[in-house]
C-alpha positions in Angstrom: 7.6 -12.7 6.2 7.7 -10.5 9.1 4.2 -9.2 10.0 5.4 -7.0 13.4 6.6 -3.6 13.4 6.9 -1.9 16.6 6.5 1.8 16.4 10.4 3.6 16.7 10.5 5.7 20.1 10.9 9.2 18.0 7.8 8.6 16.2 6.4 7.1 19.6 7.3 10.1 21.6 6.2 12.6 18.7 2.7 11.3 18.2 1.7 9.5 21.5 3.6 12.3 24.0 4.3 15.5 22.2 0.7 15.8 20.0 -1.0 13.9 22.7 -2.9 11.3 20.4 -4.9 8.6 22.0 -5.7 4.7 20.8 -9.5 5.4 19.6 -10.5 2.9 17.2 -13.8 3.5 15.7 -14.3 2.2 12.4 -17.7 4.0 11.3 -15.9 7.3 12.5 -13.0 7.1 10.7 -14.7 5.6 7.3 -15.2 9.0 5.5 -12.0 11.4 6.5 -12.3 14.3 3.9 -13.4 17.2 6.4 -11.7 16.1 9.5 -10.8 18.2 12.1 -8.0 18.5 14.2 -9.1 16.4 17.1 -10.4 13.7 15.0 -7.3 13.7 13.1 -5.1 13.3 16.3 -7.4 10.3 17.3 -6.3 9.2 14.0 -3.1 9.7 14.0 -2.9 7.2 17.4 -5.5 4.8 16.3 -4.8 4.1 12.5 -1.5 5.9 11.7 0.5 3.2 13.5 -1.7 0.7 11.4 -0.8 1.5 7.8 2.6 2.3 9.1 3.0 -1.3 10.2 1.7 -2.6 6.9 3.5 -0.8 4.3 6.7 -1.5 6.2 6.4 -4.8 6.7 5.6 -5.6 3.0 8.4 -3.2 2.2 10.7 -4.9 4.1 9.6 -8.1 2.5 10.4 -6.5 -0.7 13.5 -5.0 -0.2 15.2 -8.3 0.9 14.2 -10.1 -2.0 17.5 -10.0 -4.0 16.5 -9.4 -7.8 14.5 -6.1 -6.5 16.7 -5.2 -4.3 19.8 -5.0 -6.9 18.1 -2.8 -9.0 17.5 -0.3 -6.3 21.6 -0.8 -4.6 22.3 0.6 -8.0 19.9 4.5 -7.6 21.0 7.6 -5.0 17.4 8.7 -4.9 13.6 7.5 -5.4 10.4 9.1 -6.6 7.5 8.0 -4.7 3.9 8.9 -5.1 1.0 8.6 -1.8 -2.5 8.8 -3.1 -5.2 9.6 -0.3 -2.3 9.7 2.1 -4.2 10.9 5.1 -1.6 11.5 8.0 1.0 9.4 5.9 1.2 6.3 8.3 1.6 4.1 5.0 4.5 6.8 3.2 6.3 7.0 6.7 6.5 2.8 7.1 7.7 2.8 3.3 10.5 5.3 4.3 11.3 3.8 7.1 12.2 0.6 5.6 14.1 1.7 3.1 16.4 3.5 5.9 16.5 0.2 7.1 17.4 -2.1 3.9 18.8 0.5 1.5 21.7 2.0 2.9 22.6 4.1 -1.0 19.2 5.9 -0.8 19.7 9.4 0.1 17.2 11.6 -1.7 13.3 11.2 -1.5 11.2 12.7 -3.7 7.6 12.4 -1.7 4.8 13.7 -4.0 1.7 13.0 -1.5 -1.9 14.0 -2.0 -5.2 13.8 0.3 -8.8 15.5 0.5 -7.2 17.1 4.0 -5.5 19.8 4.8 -4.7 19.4 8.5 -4.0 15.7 7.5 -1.2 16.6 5.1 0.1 19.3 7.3 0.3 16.4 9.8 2.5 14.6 7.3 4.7 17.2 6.4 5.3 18.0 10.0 6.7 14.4 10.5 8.7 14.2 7.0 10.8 17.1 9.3 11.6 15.1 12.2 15.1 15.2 12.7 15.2 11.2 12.1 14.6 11.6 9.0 16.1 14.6 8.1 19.3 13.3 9.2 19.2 10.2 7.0 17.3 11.6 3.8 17.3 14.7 2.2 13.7 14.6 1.0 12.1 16.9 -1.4 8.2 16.8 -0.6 5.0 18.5 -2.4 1.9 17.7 -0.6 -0.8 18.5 -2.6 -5.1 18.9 -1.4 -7.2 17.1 -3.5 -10.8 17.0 -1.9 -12.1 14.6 -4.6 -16.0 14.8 -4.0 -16.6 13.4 -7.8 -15.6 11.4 -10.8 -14.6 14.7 -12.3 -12.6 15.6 -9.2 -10.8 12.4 -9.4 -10.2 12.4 -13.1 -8.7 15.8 -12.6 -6.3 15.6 -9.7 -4.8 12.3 -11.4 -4.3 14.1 -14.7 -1.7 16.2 -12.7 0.3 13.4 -11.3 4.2 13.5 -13.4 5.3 10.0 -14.1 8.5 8.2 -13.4 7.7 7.2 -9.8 9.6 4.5 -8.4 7.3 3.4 -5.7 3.2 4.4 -5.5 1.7 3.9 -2.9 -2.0 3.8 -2.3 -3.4 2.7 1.0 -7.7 2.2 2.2 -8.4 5.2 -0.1 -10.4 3.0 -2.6 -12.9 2.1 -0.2 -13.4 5.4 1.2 -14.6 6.3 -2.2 -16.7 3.5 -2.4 -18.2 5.0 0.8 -18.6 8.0 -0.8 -20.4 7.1 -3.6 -18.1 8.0 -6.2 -16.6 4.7 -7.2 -18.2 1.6 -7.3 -17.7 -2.3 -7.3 -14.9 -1.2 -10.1 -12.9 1.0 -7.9 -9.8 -0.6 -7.5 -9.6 -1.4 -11.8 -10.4 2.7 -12.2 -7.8 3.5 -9.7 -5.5 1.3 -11.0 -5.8 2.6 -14.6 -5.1 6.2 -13.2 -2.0 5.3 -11.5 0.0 2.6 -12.9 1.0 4.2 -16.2 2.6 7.0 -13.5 5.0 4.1 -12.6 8.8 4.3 -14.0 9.9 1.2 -16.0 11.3 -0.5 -12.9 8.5 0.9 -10.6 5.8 -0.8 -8.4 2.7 -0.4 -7.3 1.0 -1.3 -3.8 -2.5 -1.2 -3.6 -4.4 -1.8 -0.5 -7.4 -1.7 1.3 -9.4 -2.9 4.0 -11.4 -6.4 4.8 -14.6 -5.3 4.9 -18.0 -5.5 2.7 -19.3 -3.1 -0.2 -22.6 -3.4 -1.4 -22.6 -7.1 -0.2 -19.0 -8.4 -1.5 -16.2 -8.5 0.6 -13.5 -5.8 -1.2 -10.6 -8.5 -1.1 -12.5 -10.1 -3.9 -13.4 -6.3 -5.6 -9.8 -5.5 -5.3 -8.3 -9.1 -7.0 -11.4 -8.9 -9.7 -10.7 -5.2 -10.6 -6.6 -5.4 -10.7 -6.7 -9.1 -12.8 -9.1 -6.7 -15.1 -6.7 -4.2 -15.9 -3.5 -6.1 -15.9 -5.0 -8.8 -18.4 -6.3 -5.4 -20.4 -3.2 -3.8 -20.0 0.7 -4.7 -20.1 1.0 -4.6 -17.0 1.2 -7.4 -14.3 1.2 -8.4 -10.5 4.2 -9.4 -8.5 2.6 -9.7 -5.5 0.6 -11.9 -4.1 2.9 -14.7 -6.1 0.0 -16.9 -7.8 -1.6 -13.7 -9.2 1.8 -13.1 -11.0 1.7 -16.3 -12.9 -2.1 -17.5 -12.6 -4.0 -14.1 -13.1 -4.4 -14.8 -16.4 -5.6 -18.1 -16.6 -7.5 -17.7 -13.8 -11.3 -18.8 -13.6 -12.4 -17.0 -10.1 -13.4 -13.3 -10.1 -14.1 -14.4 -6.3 -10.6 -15.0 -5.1 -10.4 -13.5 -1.5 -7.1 -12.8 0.0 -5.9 -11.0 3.1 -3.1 -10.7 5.2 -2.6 -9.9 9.0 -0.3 -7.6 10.2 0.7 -6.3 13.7 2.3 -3.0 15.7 3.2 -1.6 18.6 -0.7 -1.3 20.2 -3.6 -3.3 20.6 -5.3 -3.3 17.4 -4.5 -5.0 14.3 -6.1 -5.3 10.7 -6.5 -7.3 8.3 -5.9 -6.2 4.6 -6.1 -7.1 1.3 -3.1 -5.8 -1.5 -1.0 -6.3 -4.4 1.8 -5.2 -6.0 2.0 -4.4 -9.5 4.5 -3.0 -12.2 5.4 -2.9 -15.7 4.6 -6.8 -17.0 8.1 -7.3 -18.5 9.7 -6.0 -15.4 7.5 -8.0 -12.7 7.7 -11.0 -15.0 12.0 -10.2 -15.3 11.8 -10.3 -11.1 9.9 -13.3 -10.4 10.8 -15.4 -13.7 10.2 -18.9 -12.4 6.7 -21.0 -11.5 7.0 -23.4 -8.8 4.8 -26.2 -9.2 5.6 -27.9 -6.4 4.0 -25.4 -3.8 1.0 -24.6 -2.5 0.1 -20.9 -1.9 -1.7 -19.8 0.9 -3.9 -16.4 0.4 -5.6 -15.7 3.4 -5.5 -16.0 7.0 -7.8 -19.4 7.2 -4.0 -20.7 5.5 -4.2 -24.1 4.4 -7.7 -24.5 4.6 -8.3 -22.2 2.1 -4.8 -21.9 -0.8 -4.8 -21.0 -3.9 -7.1 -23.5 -5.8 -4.3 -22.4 -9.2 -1.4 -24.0 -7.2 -1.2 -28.0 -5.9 1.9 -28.5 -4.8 3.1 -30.1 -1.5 4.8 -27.5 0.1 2.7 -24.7 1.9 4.2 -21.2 1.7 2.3 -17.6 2.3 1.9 -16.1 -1.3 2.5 -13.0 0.2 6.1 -13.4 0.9 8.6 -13.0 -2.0 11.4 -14.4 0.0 9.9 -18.1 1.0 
């Protein structure tokens, strides 16, 4: 699985040259983005930007070369996709990005995209208009301002979704409402009941977030506890990482801590914690087959640390559909 994606010159020369955003990382700055200004989003937009973009294209690439999901998309002209908590769009740009890359019959875009900030969004939009783009998609975009500041907040912005998205796409928002104080150690299950019933019938799901503590636990092991909740709740299941689609469950840890590493263009790096989820028959119709004969590995310590569900000889990253 390819964990590297340089940033593209046009996006380079629009962010870094004509905006004039700098490499600032400051993680207790950036935690809580809701009122942002326009300086601190430009130091964003160089520091973290790049980040999410790497990640969500690099697991999209992964996705899109695996075969069975990738025949179901050769056959559709256009795609729905849904961004919730967005911020500048680094993780909705590396999603479009690789489908310009991997699938050539996608020509329309339907981008429905929603964050607590205005300048943030407008940041977005301006980039969706980048004649890179625009050349290669015609893309219908609605991004929408949802300051969520409450339970209520959040229970009413989701309630105005639509459905029938192809791809959604949520990336570090969960956390930042942990920060917040208005979800808690259940976050990720909450979220997860909001959006997945958005998806279409052949849609998936990417939630992910950062490797860091809440409340004492690490949020890998909120995130796995809180999605195994809802899928075994729910018909719904995970593709992604692989023993979570067959193992979830069956399986006896609400501990399970898994990450994955992923690199860009710039000195910084993080490492994150997601899955990928969908409609059970549909993720179960993908990925059909157990193999028993491999070991998966779920974080970065890799074999010192797989999978305890899986026992096999091989070693393989369960992060990568394609191994």
């Amino acid at each position: 699985m390819n964990t590297c994606k340089v940033f593209p010159d046009w996006l380079y020369n629009y962010i870094f040259e004509q905006l004039g955003a700098k490499e600032r990382p400051d993680p207790n700055e950036f935690k809580l983005n809701l009122e942002s200004g326009s300086d601190k989003n430009i130091d964003y937009l160089g520091t973290y930007f790049p980040r999410s973009y790497a990640e969500s294209f690099c697991i999209h690439q992964n996705l899109f070369s695996y075969n069975p999901y990738r025949e179901r998309l050769d056959s559709k002209t256009s795609l729905r996709i849904l961004t919730f908590g967005c911020g500048t769009g680094g993780d909705v740009i590396g999603l479009i990005c690789a489908i310009a890359m991997m699938l050539p019959n996608i020509q329309d875009l339907d981008v429905v995209a929603f964050d607590g900030n205005n300048l943030a969004l407008d940041h977005l939009s301006d980039i969706l208009d980048l004649p890179p783009l625009k050349k290669r998609f015609n893309i219908i975009r609605r991004c929408v301002p949802m300051p969520i500041k409450s339970m209520q907040d959040l229970n009413h912005y989701t309630s105005h979704l639509g459905n029938g998205y192809e791809i959604i796409l949520s990336f570090k928002f969960v956390n930042e409402l942990m920060q917040m104080g208005i979800l808690g150690r259940d976050g990720f299950k909450i979220l997860a009941e909001r959006l997945a019933p958005l998806l279409a019938t052949e849609g998936l799901m990417t939630l992910l977030d950062v490797r860091a503590e809440y409340c004492g636990e690490w949020q890998p092991k909120n995130l796995n506890k809180g999605i195994s909740d809802y899928c075994k709740e729910n018909d719904y299941g995970t593709l992604l990482p692989i023993p979570c689609h067959f193992c979830d469950s069956q399986c006896w840890s609400d501990k399970c801590f898994t990450d994955k590493k992923f690199y860009g263009s710039f000195t910084a790096n993080d490492q994150v914690t997601y899955r990928v989820v969908g409609h059970r028959e549909f993720v179960n119709a993908l990925y059909p087959v157990f193999n028993s004969k491999v070991t998966y590995i779920r974080n970065k310590d890799m074999a010192s640390d797989p999978c305890p569900m899986t026992r096999g000889r091989d070693v393989k990253d369960a992060y990568d559909i394609n191994n």
